[in-house]
C-alpha positions in Angstrom: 15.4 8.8 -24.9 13.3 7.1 -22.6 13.7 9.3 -19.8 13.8 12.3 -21.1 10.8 12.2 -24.1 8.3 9.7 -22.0 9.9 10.6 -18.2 10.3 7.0 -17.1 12.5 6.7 -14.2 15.3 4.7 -15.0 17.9 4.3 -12.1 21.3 2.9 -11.6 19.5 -0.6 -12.2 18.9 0.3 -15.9 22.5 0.9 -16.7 23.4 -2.4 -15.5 20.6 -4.1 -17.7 22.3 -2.3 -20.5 25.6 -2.9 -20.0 25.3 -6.7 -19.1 22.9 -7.3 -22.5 25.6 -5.4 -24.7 28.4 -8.1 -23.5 25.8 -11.1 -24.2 24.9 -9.7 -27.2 28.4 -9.5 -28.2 29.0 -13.0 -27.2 25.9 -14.2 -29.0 26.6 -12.1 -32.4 30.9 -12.8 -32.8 30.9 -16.6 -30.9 33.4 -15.9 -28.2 32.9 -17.2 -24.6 34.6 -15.6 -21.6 35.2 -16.4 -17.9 31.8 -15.0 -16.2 29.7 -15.4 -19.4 26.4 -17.3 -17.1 27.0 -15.0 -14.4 27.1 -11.7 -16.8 24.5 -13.3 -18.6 21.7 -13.7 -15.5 23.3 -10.1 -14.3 21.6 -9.4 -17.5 18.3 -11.5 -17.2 17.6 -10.0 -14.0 18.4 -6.8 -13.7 15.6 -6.3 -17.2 12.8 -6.8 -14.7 13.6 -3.0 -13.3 13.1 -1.1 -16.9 9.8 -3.3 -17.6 8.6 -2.3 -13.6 9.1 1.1 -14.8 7.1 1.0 -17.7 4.7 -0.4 -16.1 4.6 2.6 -13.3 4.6 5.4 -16.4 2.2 3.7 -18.5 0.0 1.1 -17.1 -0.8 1.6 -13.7 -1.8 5.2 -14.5 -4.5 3.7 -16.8 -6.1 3.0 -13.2 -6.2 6.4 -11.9 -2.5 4.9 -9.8 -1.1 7.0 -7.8 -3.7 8.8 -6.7 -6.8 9.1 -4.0 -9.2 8.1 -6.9 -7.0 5.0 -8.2 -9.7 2.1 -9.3 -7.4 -0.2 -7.9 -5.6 -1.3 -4.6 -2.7 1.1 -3.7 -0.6 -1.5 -3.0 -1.3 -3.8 -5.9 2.0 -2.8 -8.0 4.2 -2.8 -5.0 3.1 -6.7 -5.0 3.6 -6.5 -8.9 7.4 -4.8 -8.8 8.1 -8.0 -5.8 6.8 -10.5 -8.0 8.2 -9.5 -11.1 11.4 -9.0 -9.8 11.7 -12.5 -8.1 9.9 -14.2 -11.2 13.1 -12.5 -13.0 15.6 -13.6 -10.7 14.5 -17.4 -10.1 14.0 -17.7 -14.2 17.9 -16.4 -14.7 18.9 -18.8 -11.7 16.8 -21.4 -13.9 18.3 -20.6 -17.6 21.9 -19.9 -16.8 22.1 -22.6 -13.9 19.5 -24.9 -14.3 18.7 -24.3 -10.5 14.8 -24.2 -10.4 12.8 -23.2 -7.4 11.2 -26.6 -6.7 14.2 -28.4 -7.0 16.0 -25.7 -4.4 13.2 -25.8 -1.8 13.3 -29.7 -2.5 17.5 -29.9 -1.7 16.7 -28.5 1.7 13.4 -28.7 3.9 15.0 -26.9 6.7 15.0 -23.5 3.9 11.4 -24.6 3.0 10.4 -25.2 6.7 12.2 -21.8 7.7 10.0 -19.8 4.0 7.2 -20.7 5.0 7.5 -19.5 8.6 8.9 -16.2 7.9 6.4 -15.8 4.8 3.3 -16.8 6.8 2.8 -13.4 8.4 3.8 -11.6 4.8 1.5 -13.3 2.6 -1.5 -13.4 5.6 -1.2 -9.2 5.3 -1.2 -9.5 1.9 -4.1 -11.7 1.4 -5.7 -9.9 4.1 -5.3 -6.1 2.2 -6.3 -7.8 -1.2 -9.8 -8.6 0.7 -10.0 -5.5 2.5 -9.7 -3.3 -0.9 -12.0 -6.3 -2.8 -14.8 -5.5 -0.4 -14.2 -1.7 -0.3 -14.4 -1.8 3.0 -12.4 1.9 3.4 -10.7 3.9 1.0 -7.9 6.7 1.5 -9.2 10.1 3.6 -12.1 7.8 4.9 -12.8 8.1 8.8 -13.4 5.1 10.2 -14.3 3.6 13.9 -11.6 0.8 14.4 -12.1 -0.8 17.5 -14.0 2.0 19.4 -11.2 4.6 18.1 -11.9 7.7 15.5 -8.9 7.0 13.1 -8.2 9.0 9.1 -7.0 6.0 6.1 -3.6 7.8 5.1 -2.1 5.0 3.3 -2.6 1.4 2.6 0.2 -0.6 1.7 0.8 -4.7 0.9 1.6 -5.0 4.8 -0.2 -2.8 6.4 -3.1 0.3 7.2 -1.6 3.6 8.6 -4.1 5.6 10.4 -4.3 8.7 12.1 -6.5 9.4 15.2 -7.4 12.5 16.3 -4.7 13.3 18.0 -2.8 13.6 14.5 -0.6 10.3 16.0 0.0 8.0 12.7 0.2 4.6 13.6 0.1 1.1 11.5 -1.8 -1.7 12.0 -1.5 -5.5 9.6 -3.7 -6.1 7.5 -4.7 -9.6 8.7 -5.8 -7.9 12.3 -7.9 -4.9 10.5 -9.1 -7.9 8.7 -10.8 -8.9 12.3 -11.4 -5.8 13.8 -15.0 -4.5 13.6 -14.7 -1.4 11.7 -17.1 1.0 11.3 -16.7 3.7 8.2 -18.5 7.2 8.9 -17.6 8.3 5.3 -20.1 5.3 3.9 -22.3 5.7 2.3 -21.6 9.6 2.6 -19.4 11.6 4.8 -22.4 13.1 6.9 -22.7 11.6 10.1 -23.7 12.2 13.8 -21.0 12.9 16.4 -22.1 12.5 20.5 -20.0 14.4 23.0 -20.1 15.3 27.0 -19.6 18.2 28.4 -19.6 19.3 31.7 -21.2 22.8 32.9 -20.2 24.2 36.4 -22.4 26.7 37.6 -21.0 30.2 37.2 -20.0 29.3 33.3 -23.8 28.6 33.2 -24.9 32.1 35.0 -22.5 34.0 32.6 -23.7 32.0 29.3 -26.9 33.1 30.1 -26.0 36.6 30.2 -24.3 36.7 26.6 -25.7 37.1 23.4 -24.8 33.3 22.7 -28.1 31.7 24.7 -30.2 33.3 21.8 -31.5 30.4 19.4 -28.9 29.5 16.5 -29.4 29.3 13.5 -27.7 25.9 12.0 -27.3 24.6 8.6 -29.3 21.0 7.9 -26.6 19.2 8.3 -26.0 20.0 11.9 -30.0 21.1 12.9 -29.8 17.7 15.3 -28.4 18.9 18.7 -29.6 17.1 21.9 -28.9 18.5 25.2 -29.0 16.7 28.6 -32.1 17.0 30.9 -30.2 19.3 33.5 -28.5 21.8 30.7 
């Protein structure tokens, strides 16, 4: 019913959920253990965290303008939500059917802890990195933006990184954490109208048959575009 009437998209993930609570709720209602009952039982625990993500993506985030070019808030906000939601789910089941708590495991080995919070430093230093990047509205999607003395489009910005597109139409991704230190300049703010400076190089028989076409008459250009400067020798 929930698919169908409020077109949430429940995968495979949500049949598991279902199954797995039906058997604990069995065992709960009739007092009958079997072989696998903790196991069946944080199958169960975890595996809820997916229909509640999806909720979340039909009825929530949408609330926000998400997805969308005019969302009010970070794009990459509930992929971060679905990741913490779905390890808070998995470390509470390891916690209620175990009594394995994630303290207590990083505590049993430093080497795990040491090895974390190596491989995590990067992760969380993009994701920290995004978060300030969106806070100060620095760029949004379909923005143009100087990065580093190269005209690049925002396509898409995700929890790990900013995938631009240069003129060339090449897409290409750069972390968060080194946009974070890049000197970025955003033609599109405060509005999309800007100046543009290019060279060009006459040779001198283009020049003797542009004189001779209607095209050396004055133009007539819109405001927008009424600044042109020539060099001296033109």
């Amino acid at each position: 019913m929930l698919k169908r009437r409020f077109r949430i998209g429940l995968a495979w993930t949500y049949q598991i959920f279902i199954a797995a609570a039906a058997v604990v709720l069995a065992s709960a209602l009739f007092h009958f253990d079997f072989p696998g009952q903790r196991l069946v039982g944080m199958t169960a625990l975890f595996f809820a965290a997916f229909p509640v993500n999806a909720l979340l993506h039909r009825c929530f985030w949408p609330i926000f303008g998400y997805p969308g070019e005019q969302a009010r808030i970070p794009p990459f906000l509930p992929q971060i939500t679905t990741l913490l939601l779905i390890a808070t789910a998995f470390f509470t089941a390891l916690s209620t059917f175990y009594g394995v708590t994630l303290p207590g495991l990083l505590a049993g080995s430093g080497l795990i802890a040491l090895v974390l919070g190596l491989a995590l430093q990067d992760t969380l230093g993009n994701i920290f990195a995004g978060l300030g990047l969106q806070a100060g509205k620095a760029f949004r999607v379909g923005d143009w933006l100087i990065v580093d003395g190269k005209h690049c489009e925002v396509i898409e910005v995700n929890w790990r990184s900013t995938r631009l597109r240069n003129i060339d139409a090449a897409s290409f991704d750069i972390p968060n954490n080194q946009l974070a230190k890049a000197t970025i300049v955003n033609l599109y703010n405060p509005t999309p109208v800007h100046a543009a400076r290019a060279s060009v190089v006459w040779s001198t028989e283009f020049r003797r048959t542009m004189s001779k076409t209607p095209w050396s008459r004055p133009l007539s250009l819109p405001a927008a575009f009424s600044l042109v400067r020539l060099p001296p020798h033109f």
